[in-house]
C-alpha positions as CSV (number, residue, x, y, z in Angstrom):
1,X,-8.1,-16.9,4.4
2,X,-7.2,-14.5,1.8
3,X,-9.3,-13.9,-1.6
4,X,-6.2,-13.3,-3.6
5,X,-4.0,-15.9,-5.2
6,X,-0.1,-15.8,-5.5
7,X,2.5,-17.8,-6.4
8,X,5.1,-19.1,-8.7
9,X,4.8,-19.9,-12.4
10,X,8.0,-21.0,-14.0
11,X,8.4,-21.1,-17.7
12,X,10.5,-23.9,-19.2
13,X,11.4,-25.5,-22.3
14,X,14.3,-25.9,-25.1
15,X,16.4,-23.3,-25.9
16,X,15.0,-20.4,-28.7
17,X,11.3,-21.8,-27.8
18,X,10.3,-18.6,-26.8
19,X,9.9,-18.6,-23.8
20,X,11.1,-14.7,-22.5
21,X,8.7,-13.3,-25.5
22,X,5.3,-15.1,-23.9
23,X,6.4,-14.2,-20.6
24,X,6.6,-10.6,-22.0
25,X,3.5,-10.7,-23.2
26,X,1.8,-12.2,-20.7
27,X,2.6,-9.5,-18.2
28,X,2.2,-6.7,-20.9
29,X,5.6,-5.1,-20.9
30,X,8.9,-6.3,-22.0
31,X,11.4,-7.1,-19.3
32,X,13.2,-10.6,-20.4
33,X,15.6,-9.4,-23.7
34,X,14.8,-12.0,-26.5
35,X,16.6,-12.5,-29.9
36,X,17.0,-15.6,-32.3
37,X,20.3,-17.2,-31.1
38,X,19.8,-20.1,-28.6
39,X,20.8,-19.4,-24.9
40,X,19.7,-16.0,-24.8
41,X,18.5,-16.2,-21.4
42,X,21.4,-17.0,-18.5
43,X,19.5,-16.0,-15.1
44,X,16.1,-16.7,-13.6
45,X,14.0,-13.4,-14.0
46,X,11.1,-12.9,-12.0
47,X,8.3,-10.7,-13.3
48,X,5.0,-10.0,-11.6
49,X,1.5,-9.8,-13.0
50,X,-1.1,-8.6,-10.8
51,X,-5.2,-8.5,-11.3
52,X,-7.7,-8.8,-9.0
53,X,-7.5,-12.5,-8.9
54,X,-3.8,-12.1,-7.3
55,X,-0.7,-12.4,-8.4
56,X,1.7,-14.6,-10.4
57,X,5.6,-14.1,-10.7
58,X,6.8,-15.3,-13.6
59,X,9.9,-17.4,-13.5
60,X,11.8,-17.1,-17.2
61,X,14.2,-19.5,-16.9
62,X,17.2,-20.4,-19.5
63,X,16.7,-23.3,-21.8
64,X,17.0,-26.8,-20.2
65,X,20.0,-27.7,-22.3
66,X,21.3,-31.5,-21.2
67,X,24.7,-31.3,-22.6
68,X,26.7,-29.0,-21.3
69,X,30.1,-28.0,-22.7
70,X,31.7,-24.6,-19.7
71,X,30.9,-23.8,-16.4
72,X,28.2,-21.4,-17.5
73,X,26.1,-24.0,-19.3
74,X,26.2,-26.0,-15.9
75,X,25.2,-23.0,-14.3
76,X,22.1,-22.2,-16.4
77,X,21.3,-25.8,-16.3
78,X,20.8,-26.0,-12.7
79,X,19.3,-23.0,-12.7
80,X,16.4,-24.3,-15.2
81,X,15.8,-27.8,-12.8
82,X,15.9,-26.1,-9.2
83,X,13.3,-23.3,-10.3
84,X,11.2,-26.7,-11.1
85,X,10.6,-27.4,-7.7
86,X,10.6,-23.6,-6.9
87,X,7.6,-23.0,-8.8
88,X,3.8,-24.0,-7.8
89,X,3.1,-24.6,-11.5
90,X,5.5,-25.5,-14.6
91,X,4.7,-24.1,-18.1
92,X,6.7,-25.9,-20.4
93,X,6.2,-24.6,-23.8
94,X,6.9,-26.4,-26.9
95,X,6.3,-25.5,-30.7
96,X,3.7,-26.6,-32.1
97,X,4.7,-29.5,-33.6
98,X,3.8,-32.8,-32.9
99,X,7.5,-34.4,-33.2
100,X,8.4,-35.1,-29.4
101,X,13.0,-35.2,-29.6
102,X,15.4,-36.1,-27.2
103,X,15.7,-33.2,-25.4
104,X,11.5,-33.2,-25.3
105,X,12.3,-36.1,-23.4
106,X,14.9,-35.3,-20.6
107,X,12.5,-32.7,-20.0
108,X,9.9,-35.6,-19.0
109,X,12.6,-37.3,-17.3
110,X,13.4,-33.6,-15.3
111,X,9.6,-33.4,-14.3
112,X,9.1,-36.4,-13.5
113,X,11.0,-36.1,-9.8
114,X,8.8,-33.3,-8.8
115,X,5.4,-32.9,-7.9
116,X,4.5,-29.6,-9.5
117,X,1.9,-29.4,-12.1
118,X,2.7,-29.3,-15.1
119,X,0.5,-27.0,-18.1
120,X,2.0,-28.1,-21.7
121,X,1.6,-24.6,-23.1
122,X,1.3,-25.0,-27.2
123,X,2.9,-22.0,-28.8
124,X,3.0,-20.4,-32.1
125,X,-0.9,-21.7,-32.6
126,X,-1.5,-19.1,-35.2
127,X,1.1,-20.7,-37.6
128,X,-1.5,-23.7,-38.3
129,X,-4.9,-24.8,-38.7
130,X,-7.4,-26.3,-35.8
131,X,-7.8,-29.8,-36.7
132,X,-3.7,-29.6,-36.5
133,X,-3.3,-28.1,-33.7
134,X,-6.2,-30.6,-31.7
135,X,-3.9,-33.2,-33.4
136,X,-0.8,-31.8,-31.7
137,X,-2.2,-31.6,-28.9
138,X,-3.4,-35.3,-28.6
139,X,0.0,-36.5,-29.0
140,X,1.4,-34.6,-26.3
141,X,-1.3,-35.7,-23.9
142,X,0.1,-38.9,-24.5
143,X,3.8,-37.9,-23.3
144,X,2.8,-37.3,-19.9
145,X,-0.2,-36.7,-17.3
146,X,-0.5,-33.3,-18.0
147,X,-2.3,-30.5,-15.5
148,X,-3.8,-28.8,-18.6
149,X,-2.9,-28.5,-22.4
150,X,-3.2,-24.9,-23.5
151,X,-2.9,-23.6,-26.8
152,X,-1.4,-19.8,-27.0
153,X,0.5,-17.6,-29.7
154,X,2.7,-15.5,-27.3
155,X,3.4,-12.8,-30.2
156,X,0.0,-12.7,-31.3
157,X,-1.6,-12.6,-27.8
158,X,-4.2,-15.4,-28.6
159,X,-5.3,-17.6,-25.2
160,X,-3.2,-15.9,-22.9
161,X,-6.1,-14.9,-20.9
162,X,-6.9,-18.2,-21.1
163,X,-3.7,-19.3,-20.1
164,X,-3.4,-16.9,-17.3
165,X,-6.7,-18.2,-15.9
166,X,-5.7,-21.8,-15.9
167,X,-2.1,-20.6,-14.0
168,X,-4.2,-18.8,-10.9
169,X,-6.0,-22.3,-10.7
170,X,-2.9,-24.2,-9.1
171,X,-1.8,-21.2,-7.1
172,X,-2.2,-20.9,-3.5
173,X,-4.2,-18.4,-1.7
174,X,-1.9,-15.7,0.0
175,X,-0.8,-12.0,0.1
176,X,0.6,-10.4,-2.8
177,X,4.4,-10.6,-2.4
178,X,5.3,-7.7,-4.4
179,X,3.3,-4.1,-4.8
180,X,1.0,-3.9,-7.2
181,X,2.9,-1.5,-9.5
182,X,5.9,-4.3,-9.3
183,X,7.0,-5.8,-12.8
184,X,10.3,-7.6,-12.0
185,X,12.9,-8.2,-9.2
186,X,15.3,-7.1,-11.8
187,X,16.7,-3.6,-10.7
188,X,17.3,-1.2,-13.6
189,X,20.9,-1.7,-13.5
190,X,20.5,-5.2,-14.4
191,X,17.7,-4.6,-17.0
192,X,20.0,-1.8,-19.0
193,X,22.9,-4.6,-18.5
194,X,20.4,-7.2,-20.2
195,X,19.2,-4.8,-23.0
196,X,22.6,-3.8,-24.4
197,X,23.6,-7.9,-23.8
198,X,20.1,-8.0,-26.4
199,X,21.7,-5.6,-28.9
200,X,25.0,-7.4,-29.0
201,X,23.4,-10.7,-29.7
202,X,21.3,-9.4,-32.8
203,X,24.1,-7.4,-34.1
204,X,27.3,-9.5,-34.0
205,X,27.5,-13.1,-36.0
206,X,27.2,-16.3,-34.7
207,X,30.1,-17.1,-33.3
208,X,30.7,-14.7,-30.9
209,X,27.7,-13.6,-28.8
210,X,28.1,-16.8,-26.6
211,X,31.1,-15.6,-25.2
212,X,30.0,-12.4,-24.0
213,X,28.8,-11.0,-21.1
214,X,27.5,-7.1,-20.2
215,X,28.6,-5.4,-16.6
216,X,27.6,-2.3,-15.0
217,X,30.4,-0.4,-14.6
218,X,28.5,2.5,-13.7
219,X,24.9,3.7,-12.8
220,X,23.9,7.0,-12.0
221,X,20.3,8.9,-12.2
222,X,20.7,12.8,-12.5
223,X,18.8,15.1,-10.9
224,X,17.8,16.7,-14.5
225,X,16.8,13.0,-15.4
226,X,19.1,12.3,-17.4
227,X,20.4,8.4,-16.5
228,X,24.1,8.0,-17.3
229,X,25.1,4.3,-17.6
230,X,28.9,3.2,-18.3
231,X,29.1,-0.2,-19.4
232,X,31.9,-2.8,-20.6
233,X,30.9,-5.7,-22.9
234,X,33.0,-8.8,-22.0
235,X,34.8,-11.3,-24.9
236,X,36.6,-14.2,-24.4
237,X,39.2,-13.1,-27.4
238,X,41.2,-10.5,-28.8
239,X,40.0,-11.2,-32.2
240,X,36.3,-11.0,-31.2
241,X,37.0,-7.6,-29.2
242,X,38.2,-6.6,-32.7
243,X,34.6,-7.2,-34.0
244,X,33.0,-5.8,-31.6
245,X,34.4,-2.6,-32.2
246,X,34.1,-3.0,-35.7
247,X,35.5,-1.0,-38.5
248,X,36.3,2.5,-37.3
249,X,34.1,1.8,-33.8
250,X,30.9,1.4,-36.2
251,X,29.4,-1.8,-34.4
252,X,29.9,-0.4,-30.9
253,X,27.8,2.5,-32.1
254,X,25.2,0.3,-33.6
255,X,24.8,-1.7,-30.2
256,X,24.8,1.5,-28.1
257,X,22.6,3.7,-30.3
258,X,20.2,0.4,-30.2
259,X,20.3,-0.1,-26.2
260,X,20.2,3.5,-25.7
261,X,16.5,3.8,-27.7
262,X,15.1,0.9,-25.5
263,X,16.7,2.3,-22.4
264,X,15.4,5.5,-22.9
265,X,11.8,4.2,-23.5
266,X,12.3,1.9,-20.1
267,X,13.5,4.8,-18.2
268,X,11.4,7.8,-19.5
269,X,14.2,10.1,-19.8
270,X,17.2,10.8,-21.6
271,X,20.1,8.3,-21.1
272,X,23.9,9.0,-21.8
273,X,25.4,5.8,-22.4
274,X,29.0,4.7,-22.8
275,X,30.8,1.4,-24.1
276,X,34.0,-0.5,-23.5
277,X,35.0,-4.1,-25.1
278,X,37.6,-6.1,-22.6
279,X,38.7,-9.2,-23.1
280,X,38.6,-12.2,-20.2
281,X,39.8,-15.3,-21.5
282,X,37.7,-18.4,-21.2
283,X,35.3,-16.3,-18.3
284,X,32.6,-18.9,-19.1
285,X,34.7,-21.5,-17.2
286,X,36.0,-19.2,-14.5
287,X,33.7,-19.5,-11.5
288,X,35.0,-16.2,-10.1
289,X,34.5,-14.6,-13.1
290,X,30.9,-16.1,-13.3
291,X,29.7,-14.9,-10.1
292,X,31.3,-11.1,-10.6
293,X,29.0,-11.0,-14.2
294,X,25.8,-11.9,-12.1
295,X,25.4,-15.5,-12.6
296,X,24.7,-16.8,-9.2
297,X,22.0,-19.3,-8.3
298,X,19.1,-17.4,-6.5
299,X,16.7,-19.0,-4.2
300,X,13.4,-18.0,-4.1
């Protein structure tokens, strides 16, 4: 039998929860792009954290949204239930709050038909006291038969060795699946696709980041290690390609400039980067369209 342990840990919960920043943290690098605005997170990412204990590949998963309104929010909701019974252990993490809402409880309803443990995961803990957070967790304990209740702050790094510990528990014994030096399954050209899809969202208002979408037009590493990336940033309307843009190109340069600093940090070298805006019309509810932007349903 092998000493090691590896398996699957998927991280659920409602959307803007934070889910992609604890998994971030947990494996000590950022990988999963984050920002404020709900459905942030479309695909399942894998990343991989390895110690001498084994290995657990993180499964970030979009936010288990129950009512969907395009083809893409039925996409990213099957995504979120099937990695449930993909996974060896569930964290579903919740704010730390003891309020349990209706979309608390389709979760319980989700986990309910599998058999996978489930760890509550408690985030934000430095926000509050300790007698509120031992109420907190009490009343979740009495939501459903938990594995384990763990209290964390995923920004502040509190408990996450803790929580890490209590993960390798319900994981079987096996080879590593991945090298050690392995952080995500997520090839670089996805990742810069992600990063400047993370700069869009925190630049551009409400309304519009949504409808977009990022693609790879190309990719290429130079010998002199300089990474050029040419890249088109997908709306669903002429008016939002308009804002995009921005006056005189100005917000197209802000998004660049900012995925250019991240990408350049990621890659260790210098990156040329170039933007275009195009315009698909209603590309959310276009199942052709879906699968050419990268939303496909992987099995693990």
């Amino acid at each position: 039998m092998s000493e090691t342990k590896c398996g699957y840990a998927a991280i659920i919960g409602r959307p803007n929860v934070g889910k992609s920043t604890l998994m971030n943290h947990l494996i000590g690098q950022k990988i999963a792009i984050t920002s404020e605005k709900p459905q942030t997170t479309r695909n399942r990412i894998e990343t991989v954290y390895t110690d001498e204990s084994g290995q657990i590949i993180f499964l970030d998963t979009p936010g288990m949204i129950h009512e969907t309104r395009n083809k893409l929010g039925e996409y990213m909701m099957e995504v979120s239930i099937g990695t449930l019974s993909d996974a060896d252990v569930v964290l579903w993490l919740v704010e730390p709050s003891s309020y349990v809402g209706e979309e608390d409880k389709n979760i319980i309803r989700a986990l309910g038909k599998v058999k996978t443990p489930v760890l509550l995961v408690i985030n934000k803990i430095d926000t509050l006291g300790r007698e509120a957070v031992a109420h907190i967790m009490d009343n979740w304990k009495s939501q459903y038969s938990f594995a384990d209740v763990i209290p964390v702050s995923g920004l502040k790094a509190v408990n996450l060795d803790t929580l890490r510990d209590a993960i390798f528990k319900y994981l079987p014994y096996g080879p590593l699946l991945y090298d050690e030096e392995t952080l995500t399954d997520q090839p670089m050209r996805a990742i810069a696709a992600e990063v400047i899809r993370e700069k869009a969202l925190r630049l551009l208002s409400d309304e519009i980041p949504h409808g977009i979408a990022v693609t790879i037009e190309r990719y290429h590493e130079r010998e002199d290690g300089v990474t050029e990336i040419e890249a088109s940033i997908i709306c669903e309307k002429e008016s939002h390609k308009g804002i995009v843009i921005g006056k005189g190109g100005s917000m197209l340069k802000k998004i660049g400039s900012a995925a250019r600093y991240d990408l350049e940090k990621m890659t260790g070298g210098h990156v040329y980067l170039k933007l275009f805006v195009k315009v698909r019309a209603h590309w959310r509810d276009n199942p052709q369209m879906l699968k050419n932007y990268g939303y496909v349903r992987k099995e693990k």
